[in-house]
PDB file of N, CA, C and O in Angstrom:
ATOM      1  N   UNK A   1     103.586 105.202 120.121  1.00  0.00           N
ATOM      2  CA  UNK A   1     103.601 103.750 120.230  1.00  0.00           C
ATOM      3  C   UNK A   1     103.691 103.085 118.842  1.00  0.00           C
ATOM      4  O   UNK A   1     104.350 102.049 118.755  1.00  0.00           O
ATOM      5  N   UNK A   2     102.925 103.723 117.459  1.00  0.00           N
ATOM      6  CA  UNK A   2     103.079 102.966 116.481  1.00  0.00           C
ATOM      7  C   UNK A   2     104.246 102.598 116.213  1.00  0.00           C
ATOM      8  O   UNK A   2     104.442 101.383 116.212  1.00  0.00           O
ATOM      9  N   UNK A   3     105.454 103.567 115.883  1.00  0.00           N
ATOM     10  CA  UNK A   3     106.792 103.523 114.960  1.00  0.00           C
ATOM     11  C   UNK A   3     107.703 102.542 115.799  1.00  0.00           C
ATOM     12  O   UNK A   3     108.910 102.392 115.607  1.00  0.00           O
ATOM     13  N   UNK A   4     106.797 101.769 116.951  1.00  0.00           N
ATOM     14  CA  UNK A   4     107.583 100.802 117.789  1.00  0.00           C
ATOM     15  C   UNK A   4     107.609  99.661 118.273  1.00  0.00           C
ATOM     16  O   UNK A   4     108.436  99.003 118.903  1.00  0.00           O
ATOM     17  N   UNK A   5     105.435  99.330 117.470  1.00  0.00           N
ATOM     18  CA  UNK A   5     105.260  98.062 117.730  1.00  0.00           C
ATOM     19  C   UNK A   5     105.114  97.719 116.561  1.00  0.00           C
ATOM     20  O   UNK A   5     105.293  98.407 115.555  1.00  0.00           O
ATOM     21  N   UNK A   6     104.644  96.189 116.670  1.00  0.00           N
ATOM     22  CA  UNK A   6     104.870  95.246 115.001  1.00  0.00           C
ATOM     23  C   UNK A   6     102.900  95.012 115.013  1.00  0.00           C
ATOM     24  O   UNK A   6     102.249  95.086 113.971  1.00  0.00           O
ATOM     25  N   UNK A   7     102.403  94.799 116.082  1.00  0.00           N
ATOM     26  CA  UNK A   7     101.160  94.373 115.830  1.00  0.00           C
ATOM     27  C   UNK A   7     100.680  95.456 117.035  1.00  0.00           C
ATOM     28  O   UNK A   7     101.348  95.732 118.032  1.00  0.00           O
ATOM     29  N   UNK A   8      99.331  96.009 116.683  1.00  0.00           N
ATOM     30  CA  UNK A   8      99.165  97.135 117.644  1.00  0.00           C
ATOM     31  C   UNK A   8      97.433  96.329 117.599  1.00  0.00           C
ATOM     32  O   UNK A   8      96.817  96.249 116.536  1.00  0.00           O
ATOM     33  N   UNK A   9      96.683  95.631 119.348  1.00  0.00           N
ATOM     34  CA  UNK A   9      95.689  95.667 118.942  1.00  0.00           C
ATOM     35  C   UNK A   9      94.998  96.424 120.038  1.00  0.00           C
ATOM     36  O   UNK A   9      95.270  96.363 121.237  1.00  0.00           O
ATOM     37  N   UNK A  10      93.562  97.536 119.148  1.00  0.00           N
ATOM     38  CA  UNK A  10      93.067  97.673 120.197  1.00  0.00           C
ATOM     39  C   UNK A  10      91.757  97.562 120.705  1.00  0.00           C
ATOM     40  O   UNK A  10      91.033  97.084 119.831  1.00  0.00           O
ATOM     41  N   UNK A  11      91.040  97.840 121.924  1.00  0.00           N
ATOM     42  CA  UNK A  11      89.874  97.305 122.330  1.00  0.00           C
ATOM     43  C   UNK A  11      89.550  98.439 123.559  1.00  0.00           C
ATOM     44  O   UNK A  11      89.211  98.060 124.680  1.00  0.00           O
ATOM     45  N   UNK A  12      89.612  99.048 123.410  1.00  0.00           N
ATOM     46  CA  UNK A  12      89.474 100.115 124.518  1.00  0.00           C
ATOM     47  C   UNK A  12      88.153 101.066 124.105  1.00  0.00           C
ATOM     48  O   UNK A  12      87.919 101.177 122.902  1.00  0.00           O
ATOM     49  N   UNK A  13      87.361 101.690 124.975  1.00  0.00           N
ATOM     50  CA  UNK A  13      85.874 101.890 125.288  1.00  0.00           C
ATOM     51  C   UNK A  13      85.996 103.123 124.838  1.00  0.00           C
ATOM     52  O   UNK A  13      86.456 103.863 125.708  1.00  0.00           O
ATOM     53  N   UNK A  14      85.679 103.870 123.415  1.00  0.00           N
ATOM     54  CA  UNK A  14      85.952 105.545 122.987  1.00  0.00           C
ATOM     55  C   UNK A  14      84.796 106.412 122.888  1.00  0.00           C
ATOM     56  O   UNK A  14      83.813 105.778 122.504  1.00  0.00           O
ATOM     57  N   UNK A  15      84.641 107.245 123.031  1.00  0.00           N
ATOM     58  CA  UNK A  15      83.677 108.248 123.033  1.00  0.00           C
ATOM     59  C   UNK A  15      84.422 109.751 121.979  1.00  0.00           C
ATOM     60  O   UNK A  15      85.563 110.215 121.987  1.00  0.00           O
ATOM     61  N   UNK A  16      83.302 110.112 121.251  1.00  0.00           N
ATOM     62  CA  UNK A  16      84.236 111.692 120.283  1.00  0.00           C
ATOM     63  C   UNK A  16      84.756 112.297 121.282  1.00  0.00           C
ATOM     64  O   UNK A  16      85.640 113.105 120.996  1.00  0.00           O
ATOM     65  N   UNK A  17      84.406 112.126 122.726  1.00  0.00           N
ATOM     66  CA  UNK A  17      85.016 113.498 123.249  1.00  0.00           C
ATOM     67  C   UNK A  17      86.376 112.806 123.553  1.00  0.00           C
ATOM     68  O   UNK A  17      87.312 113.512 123.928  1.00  0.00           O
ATOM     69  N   UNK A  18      86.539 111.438 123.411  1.00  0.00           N
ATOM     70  CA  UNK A  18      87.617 111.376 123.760  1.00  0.00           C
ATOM     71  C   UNK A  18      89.140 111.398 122.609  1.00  0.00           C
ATOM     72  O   UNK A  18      89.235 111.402 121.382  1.00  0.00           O
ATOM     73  N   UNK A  19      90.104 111.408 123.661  1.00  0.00           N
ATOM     74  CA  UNK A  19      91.281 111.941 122.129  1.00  0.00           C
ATOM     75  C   UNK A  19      91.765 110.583 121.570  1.00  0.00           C
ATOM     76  O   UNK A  19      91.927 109.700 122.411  1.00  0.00           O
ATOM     77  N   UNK A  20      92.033 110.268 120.214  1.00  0.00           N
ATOM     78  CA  UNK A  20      92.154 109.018 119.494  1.00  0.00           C
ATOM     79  C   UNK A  20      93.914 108.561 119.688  1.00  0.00           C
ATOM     80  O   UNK A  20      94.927 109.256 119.772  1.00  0.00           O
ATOM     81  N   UNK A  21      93.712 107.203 119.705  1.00  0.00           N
ATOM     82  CA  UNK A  21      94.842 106.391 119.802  1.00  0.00           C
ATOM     83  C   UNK A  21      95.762 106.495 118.851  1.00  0.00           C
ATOM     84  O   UNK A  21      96.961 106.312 119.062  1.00  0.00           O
ATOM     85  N   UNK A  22      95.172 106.855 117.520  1.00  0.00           N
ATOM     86  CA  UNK A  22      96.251 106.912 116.298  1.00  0.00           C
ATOM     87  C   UNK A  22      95.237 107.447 115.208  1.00  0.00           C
ATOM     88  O   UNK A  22      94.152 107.002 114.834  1.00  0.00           O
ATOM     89  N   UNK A  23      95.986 108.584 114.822  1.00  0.00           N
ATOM     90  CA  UNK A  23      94.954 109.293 113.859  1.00  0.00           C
ATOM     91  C   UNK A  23      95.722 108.833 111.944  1.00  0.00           C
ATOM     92  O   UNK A  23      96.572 107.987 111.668  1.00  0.00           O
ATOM     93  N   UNK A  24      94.970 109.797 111.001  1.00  0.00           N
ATOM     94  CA  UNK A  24      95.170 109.663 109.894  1.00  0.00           C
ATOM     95  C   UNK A  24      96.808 109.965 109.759  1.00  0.00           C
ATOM     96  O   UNK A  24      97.604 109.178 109.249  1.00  0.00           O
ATOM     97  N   UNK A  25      97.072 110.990 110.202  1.00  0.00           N
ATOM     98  CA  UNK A  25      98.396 111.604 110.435  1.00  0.00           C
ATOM     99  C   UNK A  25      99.801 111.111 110.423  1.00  0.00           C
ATOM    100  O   UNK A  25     100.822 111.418 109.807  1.00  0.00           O
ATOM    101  N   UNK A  26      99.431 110.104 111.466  1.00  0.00           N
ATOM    102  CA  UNK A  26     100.120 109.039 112.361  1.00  0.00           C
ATOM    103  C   UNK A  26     100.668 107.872 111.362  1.00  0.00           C
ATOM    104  O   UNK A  26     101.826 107.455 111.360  1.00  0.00           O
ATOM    105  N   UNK A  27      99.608 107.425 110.510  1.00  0.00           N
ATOM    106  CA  UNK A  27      99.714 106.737 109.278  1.00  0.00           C
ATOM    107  C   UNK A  27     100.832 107.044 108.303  1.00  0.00           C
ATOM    108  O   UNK A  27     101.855 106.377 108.152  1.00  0.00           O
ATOM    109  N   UNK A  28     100.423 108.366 107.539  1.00  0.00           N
ATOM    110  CA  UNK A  28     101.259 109.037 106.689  1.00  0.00           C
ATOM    111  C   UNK A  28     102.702 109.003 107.350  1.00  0.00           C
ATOM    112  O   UNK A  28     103.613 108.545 106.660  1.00  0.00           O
ATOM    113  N   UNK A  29     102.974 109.444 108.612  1.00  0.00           N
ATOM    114  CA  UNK A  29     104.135 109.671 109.052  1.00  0.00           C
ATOM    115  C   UNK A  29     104.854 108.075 109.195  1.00  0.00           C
ATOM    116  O   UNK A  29     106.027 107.839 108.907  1.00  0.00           O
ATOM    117  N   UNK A  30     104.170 107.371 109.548  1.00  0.00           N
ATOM    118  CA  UNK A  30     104.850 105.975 109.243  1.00  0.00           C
ATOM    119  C   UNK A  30     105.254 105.461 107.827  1.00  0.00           C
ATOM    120  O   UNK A  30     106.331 104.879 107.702  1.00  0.00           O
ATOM    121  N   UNK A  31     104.465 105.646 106.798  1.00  0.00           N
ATOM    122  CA  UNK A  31     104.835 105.332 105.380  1.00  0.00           C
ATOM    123  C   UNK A  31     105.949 106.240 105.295  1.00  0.00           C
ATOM    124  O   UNK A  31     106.987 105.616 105.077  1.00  0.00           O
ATOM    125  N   UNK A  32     106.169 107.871 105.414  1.00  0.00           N
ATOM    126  CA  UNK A  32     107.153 108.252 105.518  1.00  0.00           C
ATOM    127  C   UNK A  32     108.730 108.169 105.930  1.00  0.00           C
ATOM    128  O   UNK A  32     109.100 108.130 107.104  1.00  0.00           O
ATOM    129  N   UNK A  33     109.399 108.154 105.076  1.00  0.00           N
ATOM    130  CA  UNK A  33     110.996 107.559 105.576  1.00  0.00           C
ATOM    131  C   UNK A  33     111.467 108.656 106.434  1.00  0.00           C
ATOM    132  O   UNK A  33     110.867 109.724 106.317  1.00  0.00           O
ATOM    133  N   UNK A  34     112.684 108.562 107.490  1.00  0.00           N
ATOM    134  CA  UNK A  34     112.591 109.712 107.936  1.00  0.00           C
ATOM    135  C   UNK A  34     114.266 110.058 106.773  1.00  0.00           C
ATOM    136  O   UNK A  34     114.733 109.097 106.162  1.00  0.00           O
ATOM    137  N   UNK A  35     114.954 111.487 106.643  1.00  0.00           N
ATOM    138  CA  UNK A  35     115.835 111.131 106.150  1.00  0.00           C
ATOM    139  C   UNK A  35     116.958 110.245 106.327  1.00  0.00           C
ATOM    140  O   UNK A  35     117.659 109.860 105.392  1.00  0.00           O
ATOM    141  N   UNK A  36     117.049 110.066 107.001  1.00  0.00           N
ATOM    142  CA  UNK A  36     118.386 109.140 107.853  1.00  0.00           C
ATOM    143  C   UNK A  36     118.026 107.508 107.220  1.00  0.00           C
ATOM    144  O   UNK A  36     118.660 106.465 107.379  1.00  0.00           O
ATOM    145  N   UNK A  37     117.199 107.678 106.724  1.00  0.00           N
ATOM    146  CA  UNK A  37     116.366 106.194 106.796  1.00  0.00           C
ATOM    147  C   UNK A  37     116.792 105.435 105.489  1.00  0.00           C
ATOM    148  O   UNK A  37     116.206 105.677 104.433  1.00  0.00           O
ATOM    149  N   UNK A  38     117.934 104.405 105.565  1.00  0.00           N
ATOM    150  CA  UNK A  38     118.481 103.659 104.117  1.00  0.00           C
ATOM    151  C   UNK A  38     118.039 102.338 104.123  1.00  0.00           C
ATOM    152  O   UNK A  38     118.146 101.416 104.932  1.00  0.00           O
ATOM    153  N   UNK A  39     117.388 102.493 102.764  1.00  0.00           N
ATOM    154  CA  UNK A  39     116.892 101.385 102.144  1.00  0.00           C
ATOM    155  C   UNK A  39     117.173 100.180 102.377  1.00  0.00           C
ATOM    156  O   UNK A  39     117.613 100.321 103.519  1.00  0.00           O
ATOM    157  N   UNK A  40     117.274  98.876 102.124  1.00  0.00           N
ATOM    158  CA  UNK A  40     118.260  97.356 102.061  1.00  0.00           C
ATOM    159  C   UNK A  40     117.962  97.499 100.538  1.00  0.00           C
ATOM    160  O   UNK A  40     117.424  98.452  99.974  1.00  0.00           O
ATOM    161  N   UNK A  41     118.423  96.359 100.007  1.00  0.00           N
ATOM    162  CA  UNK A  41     118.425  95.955  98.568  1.00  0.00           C
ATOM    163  C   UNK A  41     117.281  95.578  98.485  1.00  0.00           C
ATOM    164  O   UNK A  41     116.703  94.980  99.393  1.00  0.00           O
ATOM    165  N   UNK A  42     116.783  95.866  97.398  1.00  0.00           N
ATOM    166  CA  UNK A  42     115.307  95.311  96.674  1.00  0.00           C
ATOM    167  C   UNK A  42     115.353  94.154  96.292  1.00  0.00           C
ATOM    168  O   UNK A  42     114.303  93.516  96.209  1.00  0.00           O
ATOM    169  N   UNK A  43     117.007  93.373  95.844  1.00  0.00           N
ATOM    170  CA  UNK A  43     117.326  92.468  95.265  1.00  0.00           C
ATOM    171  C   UNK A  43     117.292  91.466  96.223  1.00  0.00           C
ATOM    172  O   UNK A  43     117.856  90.383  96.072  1.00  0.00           O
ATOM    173  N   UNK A  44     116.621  91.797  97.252  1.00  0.00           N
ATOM    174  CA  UNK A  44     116.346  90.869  98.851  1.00  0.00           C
ATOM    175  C   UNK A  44     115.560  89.804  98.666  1.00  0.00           C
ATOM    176  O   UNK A  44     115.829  88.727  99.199  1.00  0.00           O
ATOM    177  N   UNK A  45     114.281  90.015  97.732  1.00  0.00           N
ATOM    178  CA  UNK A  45     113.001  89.785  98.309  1.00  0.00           C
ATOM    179  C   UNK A  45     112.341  90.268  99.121  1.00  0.00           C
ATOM    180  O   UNK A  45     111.112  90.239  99.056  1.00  0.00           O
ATOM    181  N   UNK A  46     112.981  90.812 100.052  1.00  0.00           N
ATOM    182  CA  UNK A  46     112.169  91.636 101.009  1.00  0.00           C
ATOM    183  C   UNK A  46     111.921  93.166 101.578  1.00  0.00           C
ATOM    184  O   UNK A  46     112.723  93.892 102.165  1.00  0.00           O
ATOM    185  N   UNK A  47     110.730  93.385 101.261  1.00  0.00           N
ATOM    186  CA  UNK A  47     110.489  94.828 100.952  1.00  0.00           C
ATOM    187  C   UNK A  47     110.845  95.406 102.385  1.00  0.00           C
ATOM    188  O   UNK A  47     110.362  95.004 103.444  1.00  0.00           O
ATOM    189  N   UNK A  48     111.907  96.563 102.211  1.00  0.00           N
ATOM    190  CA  UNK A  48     112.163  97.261 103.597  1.00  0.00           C
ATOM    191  C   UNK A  48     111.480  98.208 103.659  1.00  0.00           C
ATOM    192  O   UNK A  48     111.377  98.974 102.701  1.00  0.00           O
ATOM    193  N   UNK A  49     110.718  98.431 105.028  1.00  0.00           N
ATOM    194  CA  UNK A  49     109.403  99.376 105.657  1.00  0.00           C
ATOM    195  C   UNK A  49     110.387 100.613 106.903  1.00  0.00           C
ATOM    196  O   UNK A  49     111.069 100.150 107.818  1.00  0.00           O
ATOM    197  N   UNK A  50     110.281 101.765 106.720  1.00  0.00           N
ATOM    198  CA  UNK A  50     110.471 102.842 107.593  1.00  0.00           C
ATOM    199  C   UNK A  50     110.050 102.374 108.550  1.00  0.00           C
ATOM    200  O   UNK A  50     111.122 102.484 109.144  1.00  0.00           O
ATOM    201  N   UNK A  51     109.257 101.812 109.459  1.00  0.00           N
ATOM    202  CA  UNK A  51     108.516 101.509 110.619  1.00  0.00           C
ATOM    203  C   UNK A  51     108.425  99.978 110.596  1.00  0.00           C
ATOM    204  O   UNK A  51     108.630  99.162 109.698  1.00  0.00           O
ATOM    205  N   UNK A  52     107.941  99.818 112.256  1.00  0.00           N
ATOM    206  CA  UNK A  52     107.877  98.394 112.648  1.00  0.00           C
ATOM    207  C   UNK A  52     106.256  97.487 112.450  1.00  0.00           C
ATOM    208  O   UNK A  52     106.037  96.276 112.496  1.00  0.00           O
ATOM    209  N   UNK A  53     105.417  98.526 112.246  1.00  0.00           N
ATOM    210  CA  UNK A  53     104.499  98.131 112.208  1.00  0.00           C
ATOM    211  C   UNK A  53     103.507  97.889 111.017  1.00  0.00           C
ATOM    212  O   UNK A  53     103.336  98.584 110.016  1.00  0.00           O
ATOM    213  N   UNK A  54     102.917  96.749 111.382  1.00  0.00           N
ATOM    214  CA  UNK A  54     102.632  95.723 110.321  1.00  0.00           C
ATOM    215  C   UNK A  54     101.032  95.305 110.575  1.00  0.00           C
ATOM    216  O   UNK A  54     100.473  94.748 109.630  1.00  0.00           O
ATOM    217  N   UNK A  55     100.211  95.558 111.877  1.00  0.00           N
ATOM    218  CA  UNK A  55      98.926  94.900 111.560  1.00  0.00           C
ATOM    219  C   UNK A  55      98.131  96.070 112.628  1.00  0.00           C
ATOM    220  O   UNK A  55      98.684  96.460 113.656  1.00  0.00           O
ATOM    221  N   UNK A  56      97.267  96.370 112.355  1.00  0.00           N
ATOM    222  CA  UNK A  56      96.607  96.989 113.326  1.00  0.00           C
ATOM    223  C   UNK A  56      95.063  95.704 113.654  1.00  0.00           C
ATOM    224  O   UNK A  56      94.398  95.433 112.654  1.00  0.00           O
ATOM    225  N   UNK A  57      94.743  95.203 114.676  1.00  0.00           N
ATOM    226  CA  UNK A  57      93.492  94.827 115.370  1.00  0.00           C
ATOM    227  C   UNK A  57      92.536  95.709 116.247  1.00  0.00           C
ATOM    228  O   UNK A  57      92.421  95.887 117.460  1.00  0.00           O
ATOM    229  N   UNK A  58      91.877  96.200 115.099  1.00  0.00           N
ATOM    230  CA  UNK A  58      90.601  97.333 116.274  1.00  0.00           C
ATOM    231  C   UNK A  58      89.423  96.257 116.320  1.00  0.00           C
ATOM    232  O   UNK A  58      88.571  96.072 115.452  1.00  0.00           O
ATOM    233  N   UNK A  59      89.587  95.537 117.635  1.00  0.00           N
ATOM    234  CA  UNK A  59      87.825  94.543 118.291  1.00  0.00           C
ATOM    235  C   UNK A  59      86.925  95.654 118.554  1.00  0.00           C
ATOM    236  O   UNK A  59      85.755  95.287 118.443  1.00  0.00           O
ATOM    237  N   UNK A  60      87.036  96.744 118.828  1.00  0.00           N
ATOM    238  CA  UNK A  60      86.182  97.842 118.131  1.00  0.00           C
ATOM    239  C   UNK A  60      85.114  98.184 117.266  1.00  0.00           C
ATOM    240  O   UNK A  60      83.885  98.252 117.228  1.00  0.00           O
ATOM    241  N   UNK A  61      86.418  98.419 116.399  1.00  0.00           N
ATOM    242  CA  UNK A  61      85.787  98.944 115.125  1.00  0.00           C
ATOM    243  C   UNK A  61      84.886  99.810 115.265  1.00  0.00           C
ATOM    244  O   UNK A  61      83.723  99.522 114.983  1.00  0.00           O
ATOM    245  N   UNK A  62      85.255 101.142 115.761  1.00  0.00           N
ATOM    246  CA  UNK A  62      84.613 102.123 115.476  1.00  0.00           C
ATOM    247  C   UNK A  62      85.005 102.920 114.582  1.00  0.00           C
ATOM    248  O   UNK A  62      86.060 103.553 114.529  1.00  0.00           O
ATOM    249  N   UNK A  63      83.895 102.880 113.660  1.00  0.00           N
ATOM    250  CA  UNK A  63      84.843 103.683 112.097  1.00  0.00           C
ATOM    251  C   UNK A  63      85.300 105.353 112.462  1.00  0.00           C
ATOM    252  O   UNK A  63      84.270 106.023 112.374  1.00  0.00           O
ATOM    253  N   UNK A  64      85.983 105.861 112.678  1.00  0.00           N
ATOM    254  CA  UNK A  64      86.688 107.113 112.853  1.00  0.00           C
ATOM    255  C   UNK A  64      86.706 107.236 113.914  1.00  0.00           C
ATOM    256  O   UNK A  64      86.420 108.304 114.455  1.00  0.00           O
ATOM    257  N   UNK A  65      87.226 105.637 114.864  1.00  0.00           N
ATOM    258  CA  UNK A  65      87.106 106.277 116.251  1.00  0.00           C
ATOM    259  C   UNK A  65      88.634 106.336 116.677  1.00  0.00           C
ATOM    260  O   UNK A  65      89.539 106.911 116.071  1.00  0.00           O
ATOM    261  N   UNK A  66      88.709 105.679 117.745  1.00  0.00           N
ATOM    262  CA  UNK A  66      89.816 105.534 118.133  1.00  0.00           C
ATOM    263  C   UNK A  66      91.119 105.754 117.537  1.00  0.00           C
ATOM    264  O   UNK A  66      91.928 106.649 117.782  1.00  0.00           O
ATOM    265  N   UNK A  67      91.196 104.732 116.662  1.00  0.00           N
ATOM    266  CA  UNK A  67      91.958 104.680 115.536  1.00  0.00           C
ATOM    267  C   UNK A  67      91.284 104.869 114.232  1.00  0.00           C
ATOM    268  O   UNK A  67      90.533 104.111 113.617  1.00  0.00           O
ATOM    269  N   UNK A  68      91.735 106.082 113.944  1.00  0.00           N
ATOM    270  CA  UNK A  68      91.110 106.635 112.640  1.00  0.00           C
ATOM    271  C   UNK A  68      91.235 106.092 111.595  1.00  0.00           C
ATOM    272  O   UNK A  68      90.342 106.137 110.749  1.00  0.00           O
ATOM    273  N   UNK A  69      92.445 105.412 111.400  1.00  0.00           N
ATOM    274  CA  UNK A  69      92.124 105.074 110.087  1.00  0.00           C
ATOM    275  C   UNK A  69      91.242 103.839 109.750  1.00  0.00           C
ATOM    276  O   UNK A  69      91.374 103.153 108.736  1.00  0.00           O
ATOM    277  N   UNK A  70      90.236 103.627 110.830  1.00  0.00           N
ATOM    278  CA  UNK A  70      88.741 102.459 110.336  1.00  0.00           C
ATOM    279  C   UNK A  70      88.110 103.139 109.515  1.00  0.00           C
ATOM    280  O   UNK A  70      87.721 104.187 110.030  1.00  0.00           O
ATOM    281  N   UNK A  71      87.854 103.035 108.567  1.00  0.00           N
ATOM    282  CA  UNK A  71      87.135 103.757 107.955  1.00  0.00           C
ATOM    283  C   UNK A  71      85.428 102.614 107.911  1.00  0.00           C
ATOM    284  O   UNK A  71      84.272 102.993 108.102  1.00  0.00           O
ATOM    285  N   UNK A  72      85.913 101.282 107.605  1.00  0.00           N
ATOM    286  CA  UNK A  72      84.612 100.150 107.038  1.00  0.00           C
ATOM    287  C   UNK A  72      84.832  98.738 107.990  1.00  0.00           C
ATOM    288  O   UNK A  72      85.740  97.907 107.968  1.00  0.00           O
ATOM    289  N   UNK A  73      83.775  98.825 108.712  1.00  0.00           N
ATOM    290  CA  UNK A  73      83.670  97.692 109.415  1.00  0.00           C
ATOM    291  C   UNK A  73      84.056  96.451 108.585  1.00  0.00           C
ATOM    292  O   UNK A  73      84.095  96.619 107.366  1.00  0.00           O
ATOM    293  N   UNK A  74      84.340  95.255 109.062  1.00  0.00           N
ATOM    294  CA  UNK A  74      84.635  93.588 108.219  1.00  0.00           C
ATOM    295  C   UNK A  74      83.449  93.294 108.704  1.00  0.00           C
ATOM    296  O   UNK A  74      82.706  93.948 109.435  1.00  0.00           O
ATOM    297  N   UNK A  75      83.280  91.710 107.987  1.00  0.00           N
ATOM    298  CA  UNK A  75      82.826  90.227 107.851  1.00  0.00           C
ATOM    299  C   UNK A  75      83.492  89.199 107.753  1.00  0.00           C
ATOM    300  O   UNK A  75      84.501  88.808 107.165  1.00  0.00           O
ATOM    301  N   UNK A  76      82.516  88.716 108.649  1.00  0.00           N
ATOM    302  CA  UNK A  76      83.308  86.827 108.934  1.00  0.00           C
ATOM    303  C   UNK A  76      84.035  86.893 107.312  1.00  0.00           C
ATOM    304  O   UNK A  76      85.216  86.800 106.977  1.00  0.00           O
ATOM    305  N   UNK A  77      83.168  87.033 106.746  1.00  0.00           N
ATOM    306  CA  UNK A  77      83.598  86.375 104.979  1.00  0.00           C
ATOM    307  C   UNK A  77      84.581  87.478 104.456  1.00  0.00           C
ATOM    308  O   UNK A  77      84.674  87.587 103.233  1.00  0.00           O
ATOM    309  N   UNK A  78      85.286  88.265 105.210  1.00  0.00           N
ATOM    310  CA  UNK A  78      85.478  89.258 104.529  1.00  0.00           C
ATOM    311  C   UNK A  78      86.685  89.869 105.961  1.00  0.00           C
ATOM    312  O   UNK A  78      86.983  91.036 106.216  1.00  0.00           O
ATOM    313  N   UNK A  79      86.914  89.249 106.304  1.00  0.00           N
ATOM    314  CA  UNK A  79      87.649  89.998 108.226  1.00  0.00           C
ATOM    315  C   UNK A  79      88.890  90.621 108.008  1.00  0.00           C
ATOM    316  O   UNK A  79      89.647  90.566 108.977  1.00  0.00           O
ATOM    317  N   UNK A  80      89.452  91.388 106.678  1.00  0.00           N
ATOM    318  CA  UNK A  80      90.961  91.979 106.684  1.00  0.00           C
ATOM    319  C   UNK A  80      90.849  93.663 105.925  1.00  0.00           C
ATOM    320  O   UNK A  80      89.666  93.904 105.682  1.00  0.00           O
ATOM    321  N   UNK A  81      91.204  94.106 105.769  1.00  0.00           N
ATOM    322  CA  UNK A  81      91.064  95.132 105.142  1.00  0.00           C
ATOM    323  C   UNK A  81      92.846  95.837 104.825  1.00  0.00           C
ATOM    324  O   UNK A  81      93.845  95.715 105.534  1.00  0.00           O
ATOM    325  N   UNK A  82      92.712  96.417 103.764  1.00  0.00           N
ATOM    326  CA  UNK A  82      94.281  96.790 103.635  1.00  0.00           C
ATOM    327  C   UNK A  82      94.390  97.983 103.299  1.00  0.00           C
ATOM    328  O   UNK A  82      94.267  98.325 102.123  1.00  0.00           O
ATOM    329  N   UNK A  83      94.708  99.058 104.540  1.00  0.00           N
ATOM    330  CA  UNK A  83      94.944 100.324 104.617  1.00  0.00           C
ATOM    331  C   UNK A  83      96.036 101.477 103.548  1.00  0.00           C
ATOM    332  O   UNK A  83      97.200 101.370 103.932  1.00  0.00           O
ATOM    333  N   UNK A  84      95.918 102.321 102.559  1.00  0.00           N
ATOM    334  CA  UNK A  84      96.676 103.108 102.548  1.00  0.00           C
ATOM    335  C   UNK A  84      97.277 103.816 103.072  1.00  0.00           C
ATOM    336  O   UNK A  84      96.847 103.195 104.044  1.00  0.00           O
ATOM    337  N   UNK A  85      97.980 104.658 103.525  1.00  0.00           N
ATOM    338  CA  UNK A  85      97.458 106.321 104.367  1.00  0.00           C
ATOM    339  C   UNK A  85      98.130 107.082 103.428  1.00  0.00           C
ATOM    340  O   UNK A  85      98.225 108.306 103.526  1.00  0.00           O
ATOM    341  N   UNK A  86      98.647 106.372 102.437  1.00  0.00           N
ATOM    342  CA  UNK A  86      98.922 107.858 101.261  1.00  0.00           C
ATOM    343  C   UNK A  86      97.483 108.467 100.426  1.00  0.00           C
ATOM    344  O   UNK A  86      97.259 109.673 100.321  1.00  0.00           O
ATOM    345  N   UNK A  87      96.750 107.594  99.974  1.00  0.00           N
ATOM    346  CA  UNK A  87      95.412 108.184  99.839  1.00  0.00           C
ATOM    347  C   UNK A  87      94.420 107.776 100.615  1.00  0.00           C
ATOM    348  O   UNK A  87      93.342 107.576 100.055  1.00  0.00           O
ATOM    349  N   UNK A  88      94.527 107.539 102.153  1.00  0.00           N
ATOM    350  CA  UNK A  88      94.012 107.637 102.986  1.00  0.00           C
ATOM    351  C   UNK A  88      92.497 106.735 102.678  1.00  0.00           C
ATOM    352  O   UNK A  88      91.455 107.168 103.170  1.00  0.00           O
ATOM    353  N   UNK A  89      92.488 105.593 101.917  1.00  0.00           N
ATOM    354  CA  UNK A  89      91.845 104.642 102.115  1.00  0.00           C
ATOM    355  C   UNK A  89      91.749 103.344 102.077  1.00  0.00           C
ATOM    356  O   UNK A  89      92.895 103.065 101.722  1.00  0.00           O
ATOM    357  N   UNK A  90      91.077 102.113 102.213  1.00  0.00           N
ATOM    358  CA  UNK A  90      90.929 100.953 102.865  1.00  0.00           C
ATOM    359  C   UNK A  90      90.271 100.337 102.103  1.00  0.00           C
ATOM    360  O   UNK A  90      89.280 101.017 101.835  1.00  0.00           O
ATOM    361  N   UNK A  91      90.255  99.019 101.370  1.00  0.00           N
ATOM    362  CA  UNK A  91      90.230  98.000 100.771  1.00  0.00           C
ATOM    363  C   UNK A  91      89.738  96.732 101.459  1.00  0.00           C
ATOM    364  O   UNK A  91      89.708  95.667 100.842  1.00  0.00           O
TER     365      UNK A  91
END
């Protein structure tokens, strides 16, 4: 589902035993170009992304749950966080 939506949110009830919606993995392979995959001009303004997706919403927030790459709950004062998955952490 990631490499196909633009905003992915989720809210669904997880338990460890259960299997996760989108792991660390899943991440990397999206930053990843596939080969086939050509650039646009840089001279755009606008940075071209291998994948469609652009925001993840876990109302969750279970840190390594569902979607693994939560690593740190937010705050009102504080509600965004900005994911790597090349070094696999969150800001």
């Amino acid at each position: 589902i990631a490499p196909y939506a633009t905003c992915l949110v989720n809210g669904i009830y997880w338990e460890p035993s259960h299997p996760k919606l989108l792991r660390v993995a899943h991440g990397i392979q999206l930053v990843t170009p596939p080969p086939e995959w050509i650039q646009t001009d840089p001279r755009s303004g606008c940075p071209s992304l291998p994948h469609r997706l652009l925001a993840i919403s876990d109302i969750t927030a279970d840190k390594w749950g569902s979607i693994e790459l939560v690593q740190h709950t937010t705050t009102t004062d504080h509600p965004f966080l900005l994911y790597d998955p090349k070094t696999n952490t969150s800001v």
